[in-house]
C-alpha positions as CSV (number, residue, x, y, z in Angstrom):
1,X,59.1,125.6,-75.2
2,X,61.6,124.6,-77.7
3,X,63.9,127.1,-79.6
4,X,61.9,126.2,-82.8
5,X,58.8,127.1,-80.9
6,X,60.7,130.5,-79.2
7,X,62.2,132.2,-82.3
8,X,58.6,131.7,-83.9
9,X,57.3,133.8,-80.6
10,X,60.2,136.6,-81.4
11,X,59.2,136.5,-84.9
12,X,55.2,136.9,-84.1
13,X,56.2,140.1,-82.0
14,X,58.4,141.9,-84.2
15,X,55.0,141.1,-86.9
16,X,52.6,142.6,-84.6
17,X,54.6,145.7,-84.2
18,X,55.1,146.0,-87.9
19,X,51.4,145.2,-88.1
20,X,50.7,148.4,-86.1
21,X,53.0,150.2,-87.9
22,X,51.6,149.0,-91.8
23,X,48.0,147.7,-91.5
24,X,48.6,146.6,-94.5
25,X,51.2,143.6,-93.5
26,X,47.7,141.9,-91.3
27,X,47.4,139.6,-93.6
28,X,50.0,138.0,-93.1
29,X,50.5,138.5,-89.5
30,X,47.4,135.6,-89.1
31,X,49.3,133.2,-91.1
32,X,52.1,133.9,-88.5
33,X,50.1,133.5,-85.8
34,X,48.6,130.4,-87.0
35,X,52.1,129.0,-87.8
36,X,53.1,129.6,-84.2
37,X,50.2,128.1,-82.9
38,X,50.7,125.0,-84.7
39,X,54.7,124.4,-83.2
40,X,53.3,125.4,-80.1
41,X,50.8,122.4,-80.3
42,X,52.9,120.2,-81.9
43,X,55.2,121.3,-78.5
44,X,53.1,120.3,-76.6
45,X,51.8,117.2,-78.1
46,X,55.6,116.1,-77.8
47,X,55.5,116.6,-74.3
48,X,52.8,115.0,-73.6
49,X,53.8,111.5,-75.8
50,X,57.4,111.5,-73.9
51,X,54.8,112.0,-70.4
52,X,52.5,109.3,-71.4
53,X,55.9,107.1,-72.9
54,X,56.5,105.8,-69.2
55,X,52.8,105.7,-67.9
56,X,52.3,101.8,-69.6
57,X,55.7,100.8,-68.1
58,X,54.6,102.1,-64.7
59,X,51.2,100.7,-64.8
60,X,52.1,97.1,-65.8
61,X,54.2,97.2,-62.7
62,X,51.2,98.5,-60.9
63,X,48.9,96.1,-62.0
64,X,51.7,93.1,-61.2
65,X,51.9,93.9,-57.7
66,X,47.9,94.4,-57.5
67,X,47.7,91.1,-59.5
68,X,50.5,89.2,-57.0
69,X,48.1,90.6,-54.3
70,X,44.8,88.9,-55.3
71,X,46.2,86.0,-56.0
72,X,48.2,85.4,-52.3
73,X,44.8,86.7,-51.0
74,X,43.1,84.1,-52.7
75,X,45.7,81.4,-52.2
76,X,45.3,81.8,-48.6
77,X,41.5,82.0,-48.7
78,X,41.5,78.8,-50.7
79,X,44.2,77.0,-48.4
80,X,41.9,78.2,-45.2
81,X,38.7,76.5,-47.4
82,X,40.4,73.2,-47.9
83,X,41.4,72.9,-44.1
84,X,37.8,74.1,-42.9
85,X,36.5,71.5,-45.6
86,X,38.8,69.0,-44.0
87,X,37.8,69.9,-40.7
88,X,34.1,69.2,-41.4
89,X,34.8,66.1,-42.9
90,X,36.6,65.1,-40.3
91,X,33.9,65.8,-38.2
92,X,31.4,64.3,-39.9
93,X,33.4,61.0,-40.2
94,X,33.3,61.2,-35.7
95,X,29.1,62.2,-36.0
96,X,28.8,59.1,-38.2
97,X,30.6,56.5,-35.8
98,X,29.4,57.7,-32.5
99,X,25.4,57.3,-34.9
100,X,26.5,53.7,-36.1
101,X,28.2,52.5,-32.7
């Protein structure tokens, strides 16, 4: 909580007990209240943008190691393809002598 946020909290107390002491100051104890709810939110709110501030950084690097993985997975998969693909052909190339010889 910031001090902002704090010395609204102090003043809310000192209210409440004048409150109880004149009724007649209520009024103006919600409007208080409401005031101090509304730094308290807008507290938070700050927070929670300076949180979420690194979270984009943090996930792009995330997602560029993830990426970097699929795509040396499927570099190799691809590579292994081509030399099975070679392989066949290669033996195709023998199945078709040894039938024409």
């Amino acid at each position: 909580m910031d001090v902002e946020a704090e010395l609204l909290d102090i003043k809310l107390r000192i209210m409440m007990l004048e409150a109880a002491l004149c009724p007649e100051r209520a009024g103006k104890l919600g409007l208080t209240e409401l005031k101090a709810d509304i730094v308290e939110l807008r507290d938070q709110m700050s927070r929670n943008v300076a949180a979420l501030g690194g979270e984009p950084a943090a996930f792009h690097g995330r997602n560029d190691e993830h990426d970097e993985t699929v795509r040396t997975s499927v570099t190799r998969r691809l590579d292994l393809l081509r030399c099975e693909t070679l392989e066949l052909a290669v033996r195709l190339d023998r199945l078709l002598e040894k039938d024409g010889a």
